[in-house]
N, CA, C and O atoms as a DFTB+ gen file, in Angstrom:
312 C
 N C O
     1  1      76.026      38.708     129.588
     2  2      75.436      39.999     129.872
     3  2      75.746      40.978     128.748
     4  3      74.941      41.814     128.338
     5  1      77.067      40.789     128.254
     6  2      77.322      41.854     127.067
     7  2      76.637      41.622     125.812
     8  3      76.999      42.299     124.850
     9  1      75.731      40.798     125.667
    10  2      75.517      40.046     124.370
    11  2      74.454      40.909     124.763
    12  3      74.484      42.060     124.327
    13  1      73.456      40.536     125.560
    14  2      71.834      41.074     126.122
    15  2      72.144      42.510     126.649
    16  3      71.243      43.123     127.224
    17  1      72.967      42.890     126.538
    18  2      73.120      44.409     126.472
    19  2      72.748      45.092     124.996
    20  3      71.831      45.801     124.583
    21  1      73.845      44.551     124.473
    22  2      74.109      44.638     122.685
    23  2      72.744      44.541     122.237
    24  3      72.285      45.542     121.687
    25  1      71.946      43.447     122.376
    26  2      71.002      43.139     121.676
    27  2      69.403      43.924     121.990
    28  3      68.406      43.981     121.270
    29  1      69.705      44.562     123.600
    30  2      68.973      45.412     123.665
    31  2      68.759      46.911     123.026
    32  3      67.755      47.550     122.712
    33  1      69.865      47.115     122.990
    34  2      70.798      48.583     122.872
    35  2      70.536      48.630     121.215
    36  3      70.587      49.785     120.792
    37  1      70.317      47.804     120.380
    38  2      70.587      47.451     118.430
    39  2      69.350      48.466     118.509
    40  3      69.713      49.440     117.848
    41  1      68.123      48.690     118.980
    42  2      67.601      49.627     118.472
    43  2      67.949      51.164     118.311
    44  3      67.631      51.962     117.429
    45  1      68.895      51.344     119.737
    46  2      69.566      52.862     119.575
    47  2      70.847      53.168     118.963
    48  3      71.602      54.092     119.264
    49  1      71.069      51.887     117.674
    50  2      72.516      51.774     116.943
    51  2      72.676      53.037     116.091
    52  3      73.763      53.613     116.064
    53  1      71.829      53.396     115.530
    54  2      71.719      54.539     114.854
    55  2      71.668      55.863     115.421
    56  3      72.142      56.854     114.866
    57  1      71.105      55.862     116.500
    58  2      71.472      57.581     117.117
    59  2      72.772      57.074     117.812
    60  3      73.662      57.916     117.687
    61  1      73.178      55.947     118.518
    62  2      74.654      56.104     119.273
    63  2      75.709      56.242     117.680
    64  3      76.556      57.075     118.004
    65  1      75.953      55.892     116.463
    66  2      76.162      55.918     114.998
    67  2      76.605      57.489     114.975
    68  3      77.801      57.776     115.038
    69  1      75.453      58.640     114.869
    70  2      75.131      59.652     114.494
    71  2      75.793      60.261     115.814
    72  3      76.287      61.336     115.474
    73  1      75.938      60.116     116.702
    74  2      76.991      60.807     117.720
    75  2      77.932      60.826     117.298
    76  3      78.484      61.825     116.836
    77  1      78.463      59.473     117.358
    78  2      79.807      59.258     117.767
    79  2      80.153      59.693     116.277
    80  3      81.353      59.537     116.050
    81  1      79.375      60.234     115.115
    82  2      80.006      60.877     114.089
    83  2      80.297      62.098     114.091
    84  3      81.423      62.402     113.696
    85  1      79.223      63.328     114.605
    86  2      79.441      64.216     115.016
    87  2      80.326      64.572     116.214
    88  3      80.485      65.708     116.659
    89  1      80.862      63.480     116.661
    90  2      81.732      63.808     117.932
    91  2      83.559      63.799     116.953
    92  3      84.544      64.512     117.147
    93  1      83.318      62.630     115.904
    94  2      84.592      62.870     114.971
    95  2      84.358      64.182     114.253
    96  3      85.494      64.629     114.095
    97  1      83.533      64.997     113.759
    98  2      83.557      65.830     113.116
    99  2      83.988      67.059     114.074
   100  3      84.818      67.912     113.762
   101  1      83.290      67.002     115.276
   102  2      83.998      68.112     116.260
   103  2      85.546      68.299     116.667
   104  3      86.135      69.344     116.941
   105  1      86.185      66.554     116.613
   106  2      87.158      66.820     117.201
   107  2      88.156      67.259     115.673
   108  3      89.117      68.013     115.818
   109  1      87.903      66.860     114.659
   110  2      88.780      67.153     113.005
   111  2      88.301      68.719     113.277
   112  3      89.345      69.300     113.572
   113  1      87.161      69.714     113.317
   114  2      87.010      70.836     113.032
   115  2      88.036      71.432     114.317
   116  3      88.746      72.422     114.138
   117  1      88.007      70.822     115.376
   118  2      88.967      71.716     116.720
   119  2      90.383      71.243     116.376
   120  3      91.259      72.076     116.612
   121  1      90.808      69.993     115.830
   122  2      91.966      70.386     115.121
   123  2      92.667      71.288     113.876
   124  3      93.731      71.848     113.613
   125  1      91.168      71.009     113.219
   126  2      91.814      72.463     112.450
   127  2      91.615      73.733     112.381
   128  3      91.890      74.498     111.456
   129  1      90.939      74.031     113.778
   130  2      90.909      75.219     114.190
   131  2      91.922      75.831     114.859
   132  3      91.894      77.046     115.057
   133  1      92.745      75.193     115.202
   134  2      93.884      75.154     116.516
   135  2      95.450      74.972     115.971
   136  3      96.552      75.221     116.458
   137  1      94.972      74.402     114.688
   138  2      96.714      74.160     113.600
   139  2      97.284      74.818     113.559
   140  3      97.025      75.719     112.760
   141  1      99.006      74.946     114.705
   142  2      99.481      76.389     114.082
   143  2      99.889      76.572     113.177
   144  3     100.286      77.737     113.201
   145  1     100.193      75.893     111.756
   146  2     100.018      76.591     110.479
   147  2      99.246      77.074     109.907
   148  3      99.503      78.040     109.190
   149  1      98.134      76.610     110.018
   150  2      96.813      77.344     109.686
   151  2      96.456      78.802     110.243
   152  3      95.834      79.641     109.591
   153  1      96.887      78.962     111.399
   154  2      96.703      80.072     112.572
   155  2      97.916      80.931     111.905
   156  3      97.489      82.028     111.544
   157  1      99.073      80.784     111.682
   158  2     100.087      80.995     111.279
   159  2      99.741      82.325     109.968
   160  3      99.959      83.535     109.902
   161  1      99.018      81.158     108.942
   162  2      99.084      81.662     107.556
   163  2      97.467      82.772     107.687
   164  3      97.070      83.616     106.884
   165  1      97.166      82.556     108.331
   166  2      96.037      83.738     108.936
   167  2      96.670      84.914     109.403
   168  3      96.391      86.041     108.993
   169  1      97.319      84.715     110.055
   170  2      98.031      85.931     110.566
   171  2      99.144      86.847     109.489
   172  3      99.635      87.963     109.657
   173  1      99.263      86.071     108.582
   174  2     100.265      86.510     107.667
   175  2      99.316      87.228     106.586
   176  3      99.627      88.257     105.985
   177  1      97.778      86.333     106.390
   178  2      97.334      86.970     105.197
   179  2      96.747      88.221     106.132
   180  3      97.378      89.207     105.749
   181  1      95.718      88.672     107.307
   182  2      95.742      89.683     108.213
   183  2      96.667      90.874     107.519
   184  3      96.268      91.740     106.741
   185  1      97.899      90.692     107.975
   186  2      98.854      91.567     107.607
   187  2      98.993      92.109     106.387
   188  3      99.272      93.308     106.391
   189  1      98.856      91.456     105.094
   190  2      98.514      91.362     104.185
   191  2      97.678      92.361     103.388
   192  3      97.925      93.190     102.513
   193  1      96.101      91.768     104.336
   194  2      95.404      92.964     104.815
   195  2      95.234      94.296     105.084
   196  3      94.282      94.949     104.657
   197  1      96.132      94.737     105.787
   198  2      96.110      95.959     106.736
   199  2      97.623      96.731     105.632
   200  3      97.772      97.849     105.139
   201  1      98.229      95.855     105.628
   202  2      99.476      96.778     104.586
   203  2      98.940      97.443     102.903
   204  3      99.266      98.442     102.262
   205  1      97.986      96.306     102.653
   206  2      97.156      96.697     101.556
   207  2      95.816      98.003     101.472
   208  3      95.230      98.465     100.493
   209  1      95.686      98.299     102.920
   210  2      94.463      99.245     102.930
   211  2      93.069      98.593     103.733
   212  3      92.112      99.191     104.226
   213  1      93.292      97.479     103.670
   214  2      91.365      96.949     103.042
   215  2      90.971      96.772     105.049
   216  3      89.781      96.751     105.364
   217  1      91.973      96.672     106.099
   218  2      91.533      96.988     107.665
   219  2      92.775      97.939     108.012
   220  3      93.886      98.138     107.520
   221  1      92.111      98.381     108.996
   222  2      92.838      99.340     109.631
   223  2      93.736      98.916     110.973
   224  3      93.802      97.702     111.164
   225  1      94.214      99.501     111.623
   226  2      95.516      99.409     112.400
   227  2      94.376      98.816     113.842
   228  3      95.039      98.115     114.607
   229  1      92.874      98.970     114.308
   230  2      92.078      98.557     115.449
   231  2      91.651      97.244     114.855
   232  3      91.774      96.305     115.641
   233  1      91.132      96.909     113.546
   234  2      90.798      95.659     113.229
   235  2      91.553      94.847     113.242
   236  3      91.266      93.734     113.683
   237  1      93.276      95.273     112.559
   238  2      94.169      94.235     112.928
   239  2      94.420      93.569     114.056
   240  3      94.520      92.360     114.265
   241  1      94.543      94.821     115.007
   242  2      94.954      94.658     116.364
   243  2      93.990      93.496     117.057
   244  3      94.417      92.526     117.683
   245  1      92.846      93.755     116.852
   246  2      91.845      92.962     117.540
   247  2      91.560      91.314     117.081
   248  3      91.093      90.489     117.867
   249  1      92.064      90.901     115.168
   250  2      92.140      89.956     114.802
   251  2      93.348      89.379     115.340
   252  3      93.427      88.237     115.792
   253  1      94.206      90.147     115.277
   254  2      95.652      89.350     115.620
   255  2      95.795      88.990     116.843
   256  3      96.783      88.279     117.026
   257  1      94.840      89.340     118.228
   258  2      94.652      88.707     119.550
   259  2      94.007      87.997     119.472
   260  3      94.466      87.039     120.093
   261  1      92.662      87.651     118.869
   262  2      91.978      86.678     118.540
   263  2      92.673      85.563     117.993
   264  3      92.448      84.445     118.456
   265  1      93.528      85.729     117.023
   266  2      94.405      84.014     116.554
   267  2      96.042      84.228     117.418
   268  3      96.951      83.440     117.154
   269  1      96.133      84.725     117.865
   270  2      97.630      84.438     119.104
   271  2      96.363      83.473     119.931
   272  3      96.361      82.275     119.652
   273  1      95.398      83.935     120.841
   274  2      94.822      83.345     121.825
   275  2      94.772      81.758     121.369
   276  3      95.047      80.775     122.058
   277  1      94.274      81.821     119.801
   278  2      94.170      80.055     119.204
   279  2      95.044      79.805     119.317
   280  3      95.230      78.723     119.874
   281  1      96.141      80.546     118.913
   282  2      97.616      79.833     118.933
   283  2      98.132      79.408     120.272
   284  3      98.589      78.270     120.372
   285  1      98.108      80.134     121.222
   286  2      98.318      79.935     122.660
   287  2      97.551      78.817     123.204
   288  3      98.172      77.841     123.625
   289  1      96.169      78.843     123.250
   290  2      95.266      78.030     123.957
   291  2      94.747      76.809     122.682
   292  3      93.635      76.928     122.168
   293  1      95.871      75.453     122.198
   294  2      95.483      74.907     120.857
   295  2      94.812      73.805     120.757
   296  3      94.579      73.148     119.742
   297  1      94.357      73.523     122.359
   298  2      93.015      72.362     123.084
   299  2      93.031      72.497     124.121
   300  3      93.815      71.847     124.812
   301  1      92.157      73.413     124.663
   302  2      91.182      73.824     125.558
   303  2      90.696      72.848     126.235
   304  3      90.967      72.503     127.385
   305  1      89.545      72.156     125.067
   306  2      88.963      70.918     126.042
   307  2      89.950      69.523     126.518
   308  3      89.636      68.522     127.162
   309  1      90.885      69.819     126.078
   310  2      92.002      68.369     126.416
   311  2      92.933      68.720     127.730
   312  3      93.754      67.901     128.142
């Protein structure tokens, strides 16, 4: 039965292919969306930011809850 599955299925090898690639590319981009070093060194250049002039004391505020939340919540879908 698994053979005559397989051999039915060889025509949709290429879109099941093209998933299951974009499904690796989703899960590498949500890991490195979620890295707390990455999240880390964001928050440091932010600061960076705001000590230099270039955002103000509401933009910080509002970026720096935005990457605590990544940092806090670092797979959601898992």
């Amino acid at each position: 039965m698994g053979l005559l599955k397989e051999l039915l299925l060889l025509p949709a090898a290429p879109v099941r292919g093209t998933f299951w690639v974009l499904e690796q590319v989703v899960a590498q981009a949500e890991q490195q969306y979620y890295d707390p070093s990455a999240i880390r060194d964001e928050l440091a250049l932010l600061e960076q930011r705001l000590l230099a002039g270039e955002i103000d004391e509401a933009e910080f505020d509002r970026r720096e809850d935005e990457l605590l939340d990544r940092l806090e919540n670092r797979n959601p879908s898992r």
